[in-house]
C-alpha positions in Angstrom: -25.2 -4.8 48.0 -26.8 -2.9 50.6 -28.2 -6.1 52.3 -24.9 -8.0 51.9 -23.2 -5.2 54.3 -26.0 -5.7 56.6 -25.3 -9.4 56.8 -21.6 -9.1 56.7 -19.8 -9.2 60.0 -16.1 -6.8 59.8 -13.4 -8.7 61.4 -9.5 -7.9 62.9 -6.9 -10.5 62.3 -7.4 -11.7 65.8 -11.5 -12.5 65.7 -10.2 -14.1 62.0 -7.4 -16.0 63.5 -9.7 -17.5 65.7 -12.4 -18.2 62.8 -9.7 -20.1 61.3 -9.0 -22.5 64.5 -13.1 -23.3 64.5 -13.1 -24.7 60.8 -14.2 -28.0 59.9 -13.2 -29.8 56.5 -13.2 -26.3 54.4 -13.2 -25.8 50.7 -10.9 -22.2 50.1 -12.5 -20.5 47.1 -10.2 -18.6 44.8 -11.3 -16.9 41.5 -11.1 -17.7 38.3 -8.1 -16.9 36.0 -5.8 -17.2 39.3 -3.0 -15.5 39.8 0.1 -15.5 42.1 -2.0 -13.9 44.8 -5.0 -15.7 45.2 -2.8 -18.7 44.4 -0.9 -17.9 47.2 -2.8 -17.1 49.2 -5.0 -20.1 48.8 -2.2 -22.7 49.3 -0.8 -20.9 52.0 -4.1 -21.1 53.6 -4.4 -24.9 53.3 -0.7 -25.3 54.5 -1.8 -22.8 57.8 -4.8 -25.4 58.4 -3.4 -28.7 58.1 -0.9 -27.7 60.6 -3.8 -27.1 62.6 -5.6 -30.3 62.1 -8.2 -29.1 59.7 -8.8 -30.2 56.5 -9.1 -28.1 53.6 -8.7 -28.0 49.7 -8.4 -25.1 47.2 -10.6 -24.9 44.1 -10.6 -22.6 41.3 -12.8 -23.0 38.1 -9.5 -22.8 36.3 -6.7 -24.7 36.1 -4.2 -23.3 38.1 -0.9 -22.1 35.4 1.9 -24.6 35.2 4.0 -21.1 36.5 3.0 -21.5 40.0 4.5 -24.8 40.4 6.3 -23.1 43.2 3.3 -22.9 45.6 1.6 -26.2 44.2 4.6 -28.6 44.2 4.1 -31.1 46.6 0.2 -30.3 47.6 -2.4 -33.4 47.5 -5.6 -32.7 48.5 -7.9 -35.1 50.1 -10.9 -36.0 48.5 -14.3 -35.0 50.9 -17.3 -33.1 51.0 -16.7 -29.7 52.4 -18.7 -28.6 55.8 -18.2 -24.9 54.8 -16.7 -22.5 52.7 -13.8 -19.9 53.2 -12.1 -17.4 50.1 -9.4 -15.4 49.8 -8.7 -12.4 47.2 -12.3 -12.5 46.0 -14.2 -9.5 46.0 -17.2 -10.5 44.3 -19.4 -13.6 44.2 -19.1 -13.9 40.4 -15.6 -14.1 40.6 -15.7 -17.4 41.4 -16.7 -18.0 37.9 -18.0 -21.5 36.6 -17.6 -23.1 39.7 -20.5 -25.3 40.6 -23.1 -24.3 42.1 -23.0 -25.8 45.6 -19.7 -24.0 45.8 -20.1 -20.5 44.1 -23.3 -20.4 45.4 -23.2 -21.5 49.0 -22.6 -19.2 51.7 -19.1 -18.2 52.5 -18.3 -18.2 56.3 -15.3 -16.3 55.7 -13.7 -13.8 53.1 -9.7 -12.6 53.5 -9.2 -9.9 50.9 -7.5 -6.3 50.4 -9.8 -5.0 47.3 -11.8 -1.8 48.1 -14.1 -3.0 46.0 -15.2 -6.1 47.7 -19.5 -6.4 47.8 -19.4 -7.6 51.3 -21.1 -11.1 50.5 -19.2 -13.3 53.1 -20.7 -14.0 55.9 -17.6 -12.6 57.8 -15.0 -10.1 56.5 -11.1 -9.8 57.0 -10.4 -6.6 54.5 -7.6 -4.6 54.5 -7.8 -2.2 51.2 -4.6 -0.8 51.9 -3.0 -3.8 51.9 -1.1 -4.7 48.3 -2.0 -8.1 48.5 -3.8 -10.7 49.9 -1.0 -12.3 50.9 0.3 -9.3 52.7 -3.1 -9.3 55.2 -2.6 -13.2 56.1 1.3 -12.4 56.5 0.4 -10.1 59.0 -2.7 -11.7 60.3 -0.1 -15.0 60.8 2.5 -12.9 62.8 -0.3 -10.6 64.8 -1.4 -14.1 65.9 1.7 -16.4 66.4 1.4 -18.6 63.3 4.3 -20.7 62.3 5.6 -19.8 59.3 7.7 -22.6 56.8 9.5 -22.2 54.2 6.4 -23.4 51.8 4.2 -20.8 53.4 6.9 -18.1 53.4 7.2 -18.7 48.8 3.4 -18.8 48.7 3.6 -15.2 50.5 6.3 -14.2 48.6 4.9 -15.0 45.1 1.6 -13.2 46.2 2.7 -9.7 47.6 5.5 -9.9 44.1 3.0 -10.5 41.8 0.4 -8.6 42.7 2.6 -5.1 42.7 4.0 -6.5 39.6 7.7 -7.3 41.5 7.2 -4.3 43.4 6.8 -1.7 40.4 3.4 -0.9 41.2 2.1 2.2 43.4 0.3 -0.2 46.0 3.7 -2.1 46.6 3.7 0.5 50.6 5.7 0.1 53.4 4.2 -2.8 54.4 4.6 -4.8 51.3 8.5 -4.5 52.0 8.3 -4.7 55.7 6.6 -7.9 55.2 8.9 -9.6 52.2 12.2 -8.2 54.0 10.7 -10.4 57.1 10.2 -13.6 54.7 13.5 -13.3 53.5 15.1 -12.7 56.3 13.5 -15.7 57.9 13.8 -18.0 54.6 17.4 -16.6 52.9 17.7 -20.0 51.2 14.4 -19.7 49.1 15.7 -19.0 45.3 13.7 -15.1 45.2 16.0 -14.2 42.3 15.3 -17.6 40.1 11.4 -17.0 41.0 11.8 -13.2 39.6 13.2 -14.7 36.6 10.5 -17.2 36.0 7.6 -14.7 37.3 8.4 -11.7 35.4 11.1 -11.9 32.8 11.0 -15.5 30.9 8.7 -16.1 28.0 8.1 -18.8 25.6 8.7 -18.3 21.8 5.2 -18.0 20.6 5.3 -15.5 23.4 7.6 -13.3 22.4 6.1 -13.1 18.9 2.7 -12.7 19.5 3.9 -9.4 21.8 5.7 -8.2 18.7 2.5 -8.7 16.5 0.5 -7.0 19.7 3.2 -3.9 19.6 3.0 -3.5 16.2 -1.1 -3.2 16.3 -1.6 -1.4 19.2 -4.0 1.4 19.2 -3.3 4.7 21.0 -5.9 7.5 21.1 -5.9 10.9 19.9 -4.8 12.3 23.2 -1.6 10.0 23.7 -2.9 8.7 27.3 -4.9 5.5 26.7 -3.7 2.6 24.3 -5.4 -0.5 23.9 -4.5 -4.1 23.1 -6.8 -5.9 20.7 -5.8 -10.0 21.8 -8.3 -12.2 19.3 -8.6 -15.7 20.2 -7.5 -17.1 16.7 -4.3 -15.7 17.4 -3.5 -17.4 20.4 -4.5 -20.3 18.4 -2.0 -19.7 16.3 0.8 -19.1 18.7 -0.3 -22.4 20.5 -0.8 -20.4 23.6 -2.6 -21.3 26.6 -4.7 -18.7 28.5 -2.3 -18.3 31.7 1.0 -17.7 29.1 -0.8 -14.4 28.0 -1.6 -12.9 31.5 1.4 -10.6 31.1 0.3 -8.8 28.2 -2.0 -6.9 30.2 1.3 -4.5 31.0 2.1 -3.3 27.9 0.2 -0.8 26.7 1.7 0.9 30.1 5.4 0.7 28.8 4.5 3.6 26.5 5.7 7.4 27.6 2.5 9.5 28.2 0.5 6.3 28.7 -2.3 6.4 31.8 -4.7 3.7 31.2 -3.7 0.8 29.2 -6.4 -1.5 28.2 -5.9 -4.8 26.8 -8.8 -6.6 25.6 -8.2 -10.2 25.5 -11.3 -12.7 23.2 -12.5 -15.7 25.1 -13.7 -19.1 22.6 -17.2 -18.1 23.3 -16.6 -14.8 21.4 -16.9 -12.9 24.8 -13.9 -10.7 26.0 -12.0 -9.9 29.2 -10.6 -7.1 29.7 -7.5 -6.1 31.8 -6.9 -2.2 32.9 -4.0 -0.7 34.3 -3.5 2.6 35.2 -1.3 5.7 35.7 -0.6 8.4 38.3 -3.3 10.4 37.2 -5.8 7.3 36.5 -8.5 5.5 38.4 -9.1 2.3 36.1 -11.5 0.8 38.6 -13.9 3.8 37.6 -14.1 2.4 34.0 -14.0 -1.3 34.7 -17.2 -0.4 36.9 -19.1 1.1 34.0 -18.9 -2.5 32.6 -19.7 -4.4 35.7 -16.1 -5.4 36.6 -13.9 -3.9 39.9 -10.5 -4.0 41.3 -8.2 -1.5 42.4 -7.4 2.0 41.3 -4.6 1.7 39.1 -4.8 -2.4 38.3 -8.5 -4.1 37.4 -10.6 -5.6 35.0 -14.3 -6.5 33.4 -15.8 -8.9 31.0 -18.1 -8.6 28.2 -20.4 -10.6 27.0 -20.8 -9.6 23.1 -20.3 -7.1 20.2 -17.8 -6.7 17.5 -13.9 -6.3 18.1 -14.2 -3.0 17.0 -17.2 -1.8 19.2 -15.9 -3.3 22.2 -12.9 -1.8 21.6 -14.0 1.8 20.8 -16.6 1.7 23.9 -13.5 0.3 26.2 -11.2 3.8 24.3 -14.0 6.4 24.7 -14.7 5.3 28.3 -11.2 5.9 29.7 -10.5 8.9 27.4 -13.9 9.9 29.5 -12.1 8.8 32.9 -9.2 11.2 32.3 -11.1 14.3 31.6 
C-alpha cells in the first residue's frame, strides 16, 4: 500500500481533464457487482470520450443488471484491443473481480473515485472522498473544464449521485450532491427523474417481495438492539428465481428498524463463499468492520467477502464484530 502511494500521482480535475484528451483506444474498468454509480459513471465516461474522438469500452466481470437500461440503452461498443486502462469508482485492485488478467492486472493510467478508502494503485489519482458519488467528481470535473453535457450523460449522472445516497436519504448526499442534480435537471427538465425513482427504488418483482417477507421474518437482531443481520442463502434465491442484481436492495433493511446502527446483510455466493453488505447509523463506522475482513468503503455504507465457514459462524463473527465497533 505504502509503495502504491509512492507510485501514485494526485491529480485536480483540470490535470485529469487533460489526461482524458491524451487517451488512446481505453478500456474503463468498473467493479464487479456494478451498481448505478460505477455504471454511470462508466457509460458516461465512454459517451465524454467518443465525443472526443477516442475510443473506449466499459467492462465489468458482471453483467451489468437489466435495471440500468437507462444508461446502457443505445451503447455499442467497438470491438479492439485496448492501448491502456482507465477506472472509475474502484478503490481497490480486487475489485475488479474475475476480470482477466491482462485487464485486472495491467496497470491503470488513471483512477476517478470518491472512496476514502482507495489503496492508491492507479498510476494517476482523481479522488475526491467527500464527494457522494463518483458521478458527482466527473459532474464537476465536466463543468470545471467545459465539457458538454447531453441528455445521456446528464441520466448516467443522475442515476449515479441517486443511487449511491440511496435517492438522497443517505448522510453523504452534501451540498454538492444537490447543487449538482438541481444543475442536471435544470439543464435536462424533460428526463423522466420521477419514473427512474420509481424503477430505482420503489418497484420489485413478486419473488422479491416474498423473499423480503421471509428475510423480515428471520432477521437476527443482537442483544443490545443496534445491529441486525440478514442471513440471504443461495438456495433461497434459487427458489424465488432471483437473479443476483434483483437482491441488491436488501442490503437496506436491517436499517429500517428503530434503534438499528449497523445492519449487516450477509448474502451466499454458488461457491458457498459470502458477501457481505454493511450499512451504518449516526453513531457507526461500518468501514471499520468491513476492514477487519479485508473489505472497505465508506463510513456508513460498505462491504467484504468471505471466503468460507458455516452460516452460523460467519454470521456470529460478522454480529460480534459490529457489536465490538459500537462499544
Amino acid at each position: 500500500m505504502e509503495q502504491d502511494m509512492q507510485n501514485c500521482r494526485r491529480l485536480d480535475r483540470r490535470a485529469a481533464y487533460e489526461m482524458l484528451q491524451t487517451l488512446e483506444d481505453v478500456y474503463i474498468l468498473i467493479h464487479r457487482s456494478p451498481d448505478g454509480d460505477c455504471i454511470g459513471g462508466g457509460y458516461a465516461l465512454h459517451r465524454i470520450l467518443k465525443d472526443m474522438g477516442i475510443r473506449s469500452r466499459v467492462i465489468c466481470a458482471d453483467p451489468i443488471p437489466p435495471l440500468y437500461s437507462a444508461i446502457t440503452n443505445g451503447v455499442e461498443f467497438e470491438d479492439f484491443a485496448p492501448k491502456m486502462h482507465i477506472s472509475i469508482d474502484v478503490a481497490d485492485r480486487k475489485l475488479f473481480g474475475d476480470l482477466a488478467p491482462e485487464h485486472k492486472d495491467s496497470e491503470v493510467l488513471l483512477c476517478i473515485d470518491h472512496h476514502g478508502t482507495n489503496t492508491h494503485y492507479a498510476k494517476n489519482l482523481l479522488l475526491e472522498p467527500h464527494a457522494s458519488a463518483a458521478c458527482e467528481v466527473l459532474f464537476y470535473l465536466m463543468k470545471e473544464n467545459g465539457i458538454p453535457m447531453t441528455a445521456e450523460i446528464a441520466a448516467c449522472l443522475y442515476i449515479g449521485i441517486a443511487t449511491d445516497t440511496g435517492c438522497f436519504q443517505f448522510s453523504n448526499a452534501g451540498a454538492d450532491a444537490f447543487e449538482a442534480v438541481g444543475e442536471i435537471k435544470r439543464a435536462y427538465p424533460e428526463l423522466p427523474y420521477a419514473r427512474l425513482n420509481r424503477e430505482l427504488f420503489v418497484l420489485k418483482s413478486q419473488g422479491r417481495i416474498r423473499l423480503d417477507a421471509g428475510l423480515m421474518r428471520d432477521i437476527r437482531i443482537s442483544d443490545s438492539g443496534r445491529t441486525a443481520l440478514i442471513y440471504l442463502p443461495y438456495s433461497l434465491m434459487q427458489h424465488y428465481r432471483l437473479s443476483p442484481d434483483e437482491v441488491d436492495g436488501v442490503a437496506n433493511l436491517p436499517m429500517q428498524i428503530v434503534g438499528v446502527e449497523i445492519g449487516i446483510t450477509c448474502k451466499q455466493q454458488e461457491d458457498g463463499s459470502y458477501r457481505v453488505s454493511l450499512r451504518g447509523g449516526d453513531h457507526a463506522d461500518v468501514s471499520a468492520v468491513a476492514a477487519k475482513f479485508g473489505g472497505g468503503g465508506h463510513i456508513k455504507a460498505s462491504g467484504c467477502s468471505v471466503k468460507e465457514g458455516a452460516p452460523e459462524d460467519v454470521c456470529a463473527a460478522l454480529m460480534q464484530a459490529a457489536e465490538a465497533s459500537l462499544q
